[in-house]
N, C-alpha and C positions, 0 to 999 in steps of 0.2 A: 574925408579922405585922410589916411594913415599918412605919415612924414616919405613913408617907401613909397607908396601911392603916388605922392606929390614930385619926386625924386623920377621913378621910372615909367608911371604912368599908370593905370587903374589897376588896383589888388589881381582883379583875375586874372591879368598878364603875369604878374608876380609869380603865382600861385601855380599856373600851368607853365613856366621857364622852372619853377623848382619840383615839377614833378615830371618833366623832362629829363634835368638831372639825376633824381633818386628812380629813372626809367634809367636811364645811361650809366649808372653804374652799378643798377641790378644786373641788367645785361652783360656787363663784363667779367661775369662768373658766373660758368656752368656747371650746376648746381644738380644733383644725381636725380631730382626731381625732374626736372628737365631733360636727362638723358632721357631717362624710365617714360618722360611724353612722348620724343623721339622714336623711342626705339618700339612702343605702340604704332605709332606711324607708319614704321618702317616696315612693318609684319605686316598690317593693313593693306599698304602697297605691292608686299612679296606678295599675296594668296594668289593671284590668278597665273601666278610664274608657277607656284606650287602643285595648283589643277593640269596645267599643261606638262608639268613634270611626270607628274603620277599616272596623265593618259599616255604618256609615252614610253614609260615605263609595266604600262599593262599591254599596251601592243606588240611590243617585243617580246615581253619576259616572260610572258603567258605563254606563247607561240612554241619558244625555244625548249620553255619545261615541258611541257606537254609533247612534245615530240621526242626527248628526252627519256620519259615518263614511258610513251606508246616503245620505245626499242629495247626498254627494260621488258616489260611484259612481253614482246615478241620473243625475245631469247631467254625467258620464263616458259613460256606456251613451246616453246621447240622443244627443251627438256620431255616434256610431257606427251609428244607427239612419236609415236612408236618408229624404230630404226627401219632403216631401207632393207628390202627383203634378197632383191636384185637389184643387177647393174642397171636393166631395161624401165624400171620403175620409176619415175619420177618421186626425190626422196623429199617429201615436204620440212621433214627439221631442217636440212641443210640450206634450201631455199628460204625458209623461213629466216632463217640467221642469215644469209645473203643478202636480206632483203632488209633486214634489219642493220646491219653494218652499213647497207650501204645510204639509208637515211640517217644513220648517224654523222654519216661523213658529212652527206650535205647541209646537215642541222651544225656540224661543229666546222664547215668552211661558209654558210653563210650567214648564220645566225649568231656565234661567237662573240666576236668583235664587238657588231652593233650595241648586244648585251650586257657587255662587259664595259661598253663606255658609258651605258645608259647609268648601268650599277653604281660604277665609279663616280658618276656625277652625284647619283641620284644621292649615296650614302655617302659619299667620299666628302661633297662641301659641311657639313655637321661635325664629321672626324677632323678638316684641316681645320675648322675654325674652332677646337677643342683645343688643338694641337698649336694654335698662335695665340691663343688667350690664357694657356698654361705657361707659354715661353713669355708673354709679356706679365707676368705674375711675377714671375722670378726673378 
């Protein structure tokens, strides 16, 4: 047995209280290797918030453009739809665009909003956290 040995009691008590220490003040500096383990972690963590994100994002945003999309081509197809002959005739361009304005309304009074916040989340958290990692640069 070592003089330390004999002093605080057998070597491998020594030996694990001093790799305690050089544990305890590794630890007290995070070290960019460390972040970079972190911040795998952290994305690991984030993916099934991301899945949820992107189905909610195609529920809407699909819905809205494509409704969008069908009122464009309706008042495309009216263009093309021959003028009313008379008053007594039922004029199909002008119903056609009626008809078309008026799903428009409904597509941009209920569909809007919801779309526009999905959007703003969906791309909007990547822009601010662009936008606070350039200001704490500076």
């Amino acid at each position: 047995m070592s003089l330390l040995g004999k002093l605080f009691g057998r070597d491998d008590v020594i030996k694990k209280s001093v790799e305690g220490i050089y544990n305890g003040v590794d630890a007290a500096w995070y070290t960019d290797e460390e972040k970079a383990d972190n911040h795998k972690q952290l994305l690991k963590l984030y993916e099934p918030f991301k899945i949820a994100q992107r189905l909610l994002a195609l529920i809407i945003c699909v819905p809205y453009s494509s409704i969008w999309a069908l009122c464009a081509l309706m008042y495309l197809l009216s263009a093309f739809i021959g003028p009313c002959v008379s008053i007594e005739q039922v004029c199909r361009s002008s119903h056609l665009i009626l008809v078309a304005q008026d799903l428009a309304m409904f597509n941009h009074q209920n569909l809007s909003t919801p779309a526009g916040v999905i959007l703003g989340f969906y791309f909007g958290g990547g822009a601010l956290e662009g936008v606070v990692r350039a200001a704490v640069k500076k």
